[in-house]
C-alpha positions as CSV (number, residue, x, y, z in Angstrom):
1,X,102.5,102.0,87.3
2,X,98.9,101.1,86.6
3,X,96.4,103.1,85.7
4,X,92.9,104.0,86.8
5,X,91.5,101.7,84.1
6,X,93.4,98.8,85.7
7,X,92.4,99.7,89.4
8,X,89.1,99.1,88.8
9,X,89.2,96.0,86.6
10,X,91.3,94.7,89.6
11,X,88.4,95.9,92.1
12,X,85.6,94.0,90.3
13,X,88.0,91.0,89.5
14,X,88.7,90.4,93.6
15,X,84.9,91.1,94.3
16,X,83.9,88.8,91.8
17,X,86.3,86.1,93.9
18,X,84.7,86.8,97.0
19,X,80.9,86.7,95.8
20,X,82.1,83.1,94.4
21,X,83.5,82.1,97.4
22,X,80.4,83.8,99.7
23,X,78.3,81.8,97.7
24,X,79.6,78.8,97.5
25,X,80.1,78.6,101.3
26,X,76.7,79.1,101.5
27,X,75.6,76.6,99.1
28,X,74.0,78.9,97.2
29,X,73.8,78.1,92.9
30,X,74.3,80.6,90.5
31,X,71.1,80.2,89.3
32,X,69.7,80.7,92.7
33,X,71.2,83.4,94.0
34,X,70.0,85.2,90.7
35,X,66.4,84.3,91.0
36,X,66.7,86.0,94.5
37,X,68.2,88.9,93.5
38,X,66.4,89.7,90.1
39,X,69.3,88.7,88.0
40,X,70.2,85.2,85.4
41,X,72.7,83.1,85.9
42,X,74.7,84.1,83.7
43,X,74.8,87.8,85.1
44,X,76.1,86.1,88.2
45,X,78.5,84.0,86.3
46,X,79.7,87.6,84.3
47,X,79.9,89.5,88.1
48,X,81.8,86.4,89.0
49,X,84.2,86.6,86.9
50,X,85.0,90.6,86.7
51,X,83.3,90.9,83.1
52,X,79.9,92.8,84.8
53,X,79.6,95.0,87.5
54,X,77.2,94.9,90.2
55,X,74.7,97.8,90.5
56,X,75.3,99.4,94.0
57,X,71.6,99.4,94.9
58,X,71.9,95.5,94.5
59,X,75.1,94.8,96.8
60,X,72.9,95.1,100.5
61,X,70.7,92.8,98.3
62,X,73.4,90.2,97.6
63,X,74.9,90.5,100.9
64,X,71.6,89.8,102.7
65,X,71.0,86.6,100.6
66,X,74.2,85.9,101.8
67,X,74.3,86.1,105.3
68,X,77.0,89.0,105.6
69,X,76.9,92.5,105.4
70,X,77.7,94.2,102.2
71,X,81.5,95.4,103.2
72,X,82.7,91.9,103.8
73,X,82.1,91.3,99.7
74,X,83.9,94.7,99.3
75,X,87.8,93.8,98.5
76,X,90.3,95.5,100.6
77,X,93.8,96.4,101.1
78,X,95.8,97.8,98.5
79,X,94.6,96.6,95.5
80,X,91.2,98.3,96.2
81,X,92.0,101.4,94.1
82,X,88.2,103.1,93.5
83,X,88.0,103.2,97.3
84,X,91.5,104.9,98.1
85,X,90.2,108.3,99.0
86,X,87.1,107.9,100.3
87,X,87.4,109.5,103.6
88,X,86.6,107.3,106.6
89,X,83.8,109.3,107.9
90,X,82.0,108.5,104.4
91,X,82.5,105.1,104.2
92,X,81.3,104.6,108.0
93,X,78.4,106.9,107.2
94,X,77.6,104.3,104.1
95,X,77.5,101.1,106.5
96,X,75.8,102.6,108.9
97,X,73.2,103.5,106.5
98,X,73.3,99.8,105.0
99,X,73.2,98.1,108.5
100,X,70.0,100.4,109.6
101,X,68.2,99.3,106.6
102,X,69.6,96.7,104.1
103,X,67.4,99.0,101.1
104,X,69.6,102.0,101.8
105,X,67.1,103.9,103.2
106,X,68.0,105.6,106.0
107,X,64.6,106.7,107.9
């Protein structure tokens, strides 16, 4: 059984993976994608990887730079243990908010 500790290493591990291959697909350095998000490249590198988290207020950032809205960087499935629980209403309410304005500000 694994425990809450290893749930959320998992979670940043697999969005790590996915922010790799987003950027990748999109051509997109490590270096570069930094710069446009107010981070180095080693930061990105570290988030990569799973070692450094993202600040929350810097995923519709990311996601923008991207080309995809910030749920499609967000793992999924079982292995996505610090979103089991969230009720549906709350996360639909979050991308809602995200897709009206990328900042999280939703007037």
């Amino acid at each position: 059984m694994s425990n809450e500790h290893d749930d959320v290493d998992r979670f940043y591990r697999e969005f790590g993976q996915r922010l790799h291959d987003a950027r990748t697909a999109a051509k997109i350095s490590q270096e570069n994608l930094g710069a446009r998000i107010g981070l180095n490249r080693t930061s990105i590198s570290n988030i990569e990887k799973g070692r450094q988290r993202l600040l929350v207020h810097q995923l519709p950032v990311l996601a923008r730079v991207l080309g995809m809205a910030p749920d499609e960087l967000l793992p999924v499935g079982p292995s996505a243990g610090p979103l089991d629980g969230v009720p549906a209403d709350a996360r639909d309410w979050a991308m809602q908010v995200l897709q009206a304005d990328p900042n999280g500000d939703p007037s």
